[in-house]
C-alpha positions, 0 to 999 in steps of 0.5 A: 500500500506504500508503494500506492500511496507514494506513486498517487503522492507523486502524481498529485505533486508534479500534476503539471509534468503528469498532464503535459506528458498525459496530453501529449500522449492522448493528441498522438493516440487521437490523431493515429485513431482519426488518421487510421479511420479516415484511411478505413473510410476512404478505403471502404468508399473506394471500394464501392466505386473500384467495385460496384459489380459486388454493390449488386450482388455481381461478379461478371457483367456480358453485353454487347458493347460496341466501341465507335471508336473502332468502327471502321473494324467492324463487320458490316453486319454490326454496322448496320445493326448499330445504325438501324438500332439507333434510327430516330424517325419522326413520321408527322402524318401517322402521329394524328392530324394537324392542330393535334398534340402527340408525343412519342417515345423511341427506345434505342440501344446505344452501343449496347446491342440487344440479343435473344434472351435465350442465350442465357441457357448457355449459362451452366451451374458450374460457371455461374451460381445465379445470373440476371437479365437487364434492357438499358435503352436511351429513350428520345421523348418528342411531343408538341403539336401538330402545327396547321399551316396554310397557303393563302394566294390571290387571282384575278385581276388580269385584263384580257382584250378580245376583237370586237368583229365577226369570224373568218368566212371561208372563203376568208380563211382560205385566202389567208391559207392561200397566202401563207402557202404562197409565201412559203414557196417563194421563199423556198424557191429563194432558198430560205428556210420557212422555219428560219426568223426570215422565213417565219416573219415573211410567212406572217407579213404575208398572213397579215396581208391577206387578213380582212381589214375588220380585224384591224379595227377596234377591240374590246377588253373586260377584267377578271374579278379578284379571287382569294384560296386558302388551303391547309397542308398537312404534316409540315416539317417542324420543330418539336420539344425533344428530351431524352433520357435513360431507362433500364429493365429490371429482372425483378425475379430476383433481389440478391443481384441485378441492375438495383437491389431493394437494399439501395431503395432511399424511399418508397419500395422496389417493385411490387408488382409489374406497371410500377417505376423507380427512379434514380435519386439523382432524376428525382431531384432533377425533375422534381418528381417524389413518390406516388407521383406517375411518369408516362412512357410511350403512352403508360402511365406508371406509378413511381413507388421507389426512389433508388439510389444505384450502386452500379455506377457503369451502367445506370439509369434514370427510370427502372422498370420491370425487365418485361414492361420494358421489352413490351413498350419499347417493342424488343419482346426477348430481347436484352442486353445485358447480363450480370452474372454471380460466379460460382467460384468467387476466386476464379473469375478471370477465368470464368470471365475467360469461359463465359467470353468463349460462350458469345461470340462478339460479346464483351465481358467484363469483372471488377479489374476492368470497372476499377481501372475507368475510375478518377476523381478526388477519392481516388486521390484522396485515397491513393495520398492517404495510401503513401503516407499513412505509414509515414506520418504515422511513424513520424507522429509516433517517434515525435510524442515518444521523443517528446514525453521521453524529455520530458520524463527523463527532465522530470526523473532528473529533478528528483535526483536527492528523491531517488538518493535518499531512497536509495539511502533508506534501502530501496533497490534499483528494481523497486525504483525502476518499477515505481517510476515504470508504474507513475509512468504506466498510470500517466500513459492508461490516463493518456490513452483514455484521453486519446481515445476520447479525443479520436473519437470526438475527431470522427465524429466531427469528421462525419459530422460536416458531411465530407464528400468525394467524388469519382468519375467511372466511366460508364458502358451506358448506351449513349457512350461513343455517341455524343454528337448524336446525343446532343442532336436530341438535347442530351449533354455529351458529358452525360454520356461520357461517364457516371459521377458518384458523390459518396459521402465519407463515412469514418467509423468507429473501429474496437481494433483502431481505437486501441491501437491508439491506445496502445501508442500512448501506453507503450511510448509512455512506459518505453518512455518511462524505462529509459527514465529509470534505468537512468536514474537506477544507476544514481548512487546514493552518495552523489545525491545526497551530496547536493543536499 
């Protein structure tokens, strides 16, 4: 109880040097917690982004994905699939009648070609645990009204003079002949063309000759009354209201993986029943739409019963709906284009990827290492920075607060030099001195790991508390991808199509094994500390400290 006593007597005694020492220790213990948290928060939003096919349950993802940028090698066939896929055509005339609104809606793959959903069956079980199927389709939405235009033009007004005389006779009539046929002859036995400007204005001369003098009299003139037309022309060429937009089948079969999962749904539900819709979080802020709010596509009418908040950032949508409402509105019964697969040995997907690639022809397939190369952006900065000195900074803060309380002991261990050699003198030993101040300092690090951990925790929890967001830019297999000139032509940004921007909010959690590694840091650099100081002062002989007094 002695020893007890004295180690609280000279705590109390040199409070001062015990809370310095004791701050020390619990700021390096609190920024190794904050730093090794923030690291593990990083580290878990990167791999949502490195990751997503595992966001929704996947390993593989197949499509039929074609790179513009390539065309020139591909085959004819595939060439002019991707452009009759792709071929918007506004036909006016079979849309109603003018002065009539319309609205249209034409769904196009993109550069994710459709295929038979029967090729599935290729999948066997020793490949693939369980598969789904999805249709992701751009949809150009045109409406407006059909415009009436009419032509409008004015006639009459012309003046017209008519002789005021009676008809050639006959025998008028054949003298004029005669005499034109004379003329002709003349003219022949001269050796002139009848049919050349001489010919034919001596023809006339000699018509006009013969013509009786009433003809060359007076005459008589009447105008014609003005007249108004007006007509309607149908299906006019014009310009029309045009949007477009994203939206995405869902196999809705299954919830353990596919295009969204229910686990992603941030208000109202995941499908229930066919006719429904949900919408991506980032369409519902954009267009103000909420739940229990309706949506039109190509003529029906569906209920918005979920909002989602997609993890699959390389092929998102704007607007889910059930895989097989999809197929009958946008008219592609049995077709899809893409499929998510679940291996069955997890260990081995680049060589499943490899089998399944061998299965479709002209298919691409992709896993989680061709997502995490396509993604920047500040987490990934962030998290690469965190990842080259986390070491290092940790190391640095570490030896600084050992260097530093190790000082400060070892001061405070000189200024009791008469303290330890009049113990010395009344019979303590080196072990029973080296184990009390190994105890003061043991005490001073528990206290300063308390307080660290403490103080890490409060840092975490100021950390999540201003919301700190990242954000990473993956760069999408999304079917408007490779066609931005085309996009923009129908009112879609080219940067929408270039690729996906997830904003994920940082998330530091609370670790058991962090927070005492902190711990840890103050307690073992307070008693290393702490033995240095002893051994120290153990080797102090009696004699040399009581001389000063």
């Amino acid at each position: 109880m002695f020893y007890l006593a004295y180690l609280k007597a000279e705590l109390i005694r040199r409070i001062g040097k015990t809370l310095i020492i004791a701050a020390g220790l619990a700021i390096a213990s609190a920024i190794i917690i904050t730093i090794i948290s923030t690291s593990q928060g990083l580290s878990d939003s990167q791999e949502q982004v490195l990751n997503p096919l595992e966001n929704v349950g996947t390993d593989i993802l197949v499509s039929r994905s074609v790179d513009t940028q390539k065309m020139g090698e591909l085959d004819e066939v595939t060439r002019t699939e991707l452009a009759s896929e792709n071929r918007v055509t506004t036909d006016l005339s079979k849309l109603g009648k003018a002065g009539e609104s319309f609205s249209l809606d034409t769904f196009m793959p993109g550069t994710m070609l459709t295929f038979a959903s029967s090729e599935t069956k290729k999948l066997t079980s020793d490949l693939v645990k369980e598969y789904a199927s999805g249709l992701i389709l751009n949809v150009t939405h045109q409406e407006g009204k059909i415009p009436e235009i009419t032509a409008e033009f004015q006639t009459g007004g012309e003046r017209f003079q008519v002789p005021d005389v009676a008809p050639l006779t006959d025998a008028e009539r054949a003298a004029v002949d005669a005499a034109r046929q004379k003329a002709i002859a003349d003219l022949q036995a001269k050796g002139i063309d009848p049919q050349s400007e001489e010919g034919r204005r001596a023809v006339r001369e000699a018509e006009q000759a013969a013509t009786p003098e009433r003809f060359k009299g007076a005459a008589s003139s009447f105008t014609t009354p003005n007249r108004t037309y007006r007509q309607t022309l149908e299906t006019p060429q014009t310009d029309i209201k045009t949007e477009s937009y994203t939206i995405a089948g869902v196999d809705t079969s299954k919830t353990d993986i596919g295009l969204i999962l229910p686990s992603q749904i941030t208000e109202g539900t995941y499908f229930k029943a066919s006719g429904q819709a949900v919408i991506n979080i980032s369409y519902a802020q954009k267009n103000n739409l909420k739940v229990g709010d309706k949506i039109t596509i190509n003529g029906k009418e569906l209920p918005i019963v979920g909002i989602v908040d997609p993890k699959l950032y390389t092929n998102t949508a704007d607007i889910y709906v059930s895989l097989a409402d999809l197929q009958t509105m946008a008219g592609k019964a049995d077709r899809i284009n893409i499929i998510l697969i679940k291996a069955t040995d997890t260990k081995a997907v680049d060589t499943t990827s490899k089998k399944i690639s061998s299965l479709f022809a002209g298919a691409k397939v992709i896993n989680s290492k061709d997502t995490a190369s396509k993604v920047t952006g500040s987490l990934m900065d962030a998290a690469s920075l965190m990842n080259k000195f986390i070491g290092l900074v940790s190391i640095i803060i570490i030896l600084a607060a050992f260097i530093i309380v190790s000082l400060i002991t070892v001061f405070s261990v000189n200024k009791r030099t008469q303290e330890i050699g009049t113990l010395k003198a009344i019979g303590w030993k080196n072990s029973t001195i080296v184990g009390q101040i190994f105890l003061e300092n043991l005490v001073i690090g528990v206290f300063g790991a308390i307080l660290g951990v403490g103080l890490g925790t409060g840092a975490i929890l100021l950390l999540n508390h201003f919301n700190i967001t990242f954000s990473a830019n993956v760069a999408s297999s999304n079917i408007a991808q490779g066609f931005p000139g085309f996009m923009r032509r129908f009112g879609e940004s080219s940067s929408a199509s270039s690729g996906t921007t997830a904003n994920l909010k940082l998330t530091v959690g609370y670790d058991y094994l962090i927070l005492l590694i902190g711990a840890a840091v103050a307690i073992v650099g307070s008693v290393v500390a702490g033995l240095i100081a002893s051994f120290r002062a153990s080797k102090m002989k009696p004699q040399e400290a009581l001389r000063q007094l």
